[in-house]
C-alpha positions in Angstrom: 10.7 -19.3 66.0 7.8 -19.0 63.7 7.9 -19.9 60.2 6.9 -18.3 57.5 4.6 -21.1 56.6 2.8 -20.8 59.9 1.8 -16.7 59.5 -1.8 -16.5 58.7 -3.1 -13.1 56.8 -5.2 -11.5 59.9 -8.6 -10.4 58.6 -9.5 -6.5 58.2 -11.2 -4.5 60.4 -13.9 -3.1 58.0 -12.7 0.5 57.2 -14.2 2.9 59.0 -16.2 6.1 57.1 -13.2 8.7 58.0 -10.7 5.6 56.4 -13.4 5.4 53.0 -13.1 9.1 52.6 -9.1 9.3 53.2 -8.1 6.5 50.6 -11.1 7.6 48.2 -9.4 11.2 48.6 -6.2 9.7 47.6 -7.2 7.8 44.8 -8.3 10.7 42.9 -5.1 12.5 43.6 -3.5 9.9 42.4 -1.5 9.3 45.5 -2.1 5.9 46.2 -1.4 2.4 43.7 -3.6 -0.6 44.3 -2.4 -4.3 43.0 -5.2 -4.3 40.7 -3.2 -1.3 38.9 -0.4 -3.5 37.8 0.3 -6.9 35.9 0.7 -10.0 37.7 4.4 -10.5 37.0 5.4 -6.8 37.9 3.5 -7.7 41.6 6.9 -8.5 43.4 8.9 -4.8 41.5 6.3 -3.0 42.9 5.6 -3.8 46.0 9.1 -5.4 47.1 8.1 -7.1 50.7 5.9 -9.9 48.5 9.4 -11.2 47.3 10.2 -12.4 51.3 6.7 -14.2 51.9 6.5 -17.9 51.6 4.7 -20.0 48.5 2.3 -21.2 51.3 1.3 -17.7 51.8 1.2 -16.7 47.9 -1.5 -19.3 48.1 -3.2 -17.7 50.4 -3.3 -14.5 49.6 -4.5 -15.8 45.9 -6.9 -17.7 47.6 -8.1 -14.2 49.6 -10.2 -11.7 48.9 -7.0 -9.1 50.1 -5.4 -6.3 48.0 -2.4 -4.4 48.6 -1.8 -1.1 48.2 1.3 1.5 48.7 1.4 5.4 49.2 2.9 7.4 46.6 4.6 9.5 48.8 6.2 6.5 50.3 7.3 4.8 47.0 11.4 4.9 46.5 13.3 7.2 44.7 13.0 5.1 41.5 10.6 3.2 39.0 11.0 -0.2 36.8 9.3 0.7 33.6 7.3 3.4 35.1 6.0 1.5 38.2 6.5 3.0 41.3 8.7 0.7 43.8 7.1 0.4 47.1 8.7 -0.9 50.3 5.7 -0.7 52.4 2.6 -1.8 51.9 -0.8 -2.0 53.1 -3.5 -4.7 52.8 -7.4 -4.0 52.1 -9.8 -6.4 51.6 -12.0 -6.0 48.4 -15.3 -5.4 50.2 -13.7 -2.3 51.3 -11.8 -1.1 48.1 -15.3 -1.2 46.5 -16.6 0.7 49.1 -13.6 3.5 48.4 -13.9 3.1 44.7 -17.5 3.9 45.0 -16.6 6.8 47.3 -13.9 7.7 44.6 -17.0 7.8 42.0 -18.7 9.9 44.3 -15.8 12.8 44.2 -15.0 12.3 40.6 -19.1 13.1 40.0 -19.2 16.2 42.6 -16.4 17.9 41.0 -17.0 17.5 37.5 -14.4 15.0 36.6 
């Protein structure tokens, strides 16, 4: 049985164009919600699978260059002081959120936002 002191984070795939223009889609619909969009102690409310990893892993993620992000449409029924609540989430590395916040710029810019 493996612990959960012996899972490593798997590195990303770089995104792929089709993936940039998907989750730069939803970030100006505001259907997506990025770590980066909450505090630091709301972390494990929001995005409720972090409260099952290990403190070994904490480290590493910390230590990472990963992100985590949950769809809006997937969130639960209910918030904690406005947060969505998500049971799954996703993981993006920061090289590749920059390169759908850039893409996000992009759309804002064409339509006039």
């Amino acid at each position: 049985m493996i612990s959960y002191e012996e899972v490593s984070l798997l590195p990303n795939e770089p995104l792929t164009t089709e993936e940039v223009d998907r989750i730069a889609k939803l970030m100006y619909k505001n259907k997506i919600f990025f770590t980066n969009q909450c505090n630091s102690f709301e972390l494990l409310t929001v995005f409720a699978p972090l409260i099952f990893i290990s403190k070994v892993l904490s480290k590493k993620i910390k230590q990472s260059n990963i992100m985590f992000y949950g769809l809006m449409d997937e969130s639960g029924p209910r918030s904690v002081n406005g947060l969505p609540i998500f049971h799954t989430i996703y993981q993006i590395n920061t090289a590749d959120f920059n390169r759908c916040f850039s893409r996000y710029n992009e759309i804002k810019e064409l339509l006039g936002d």
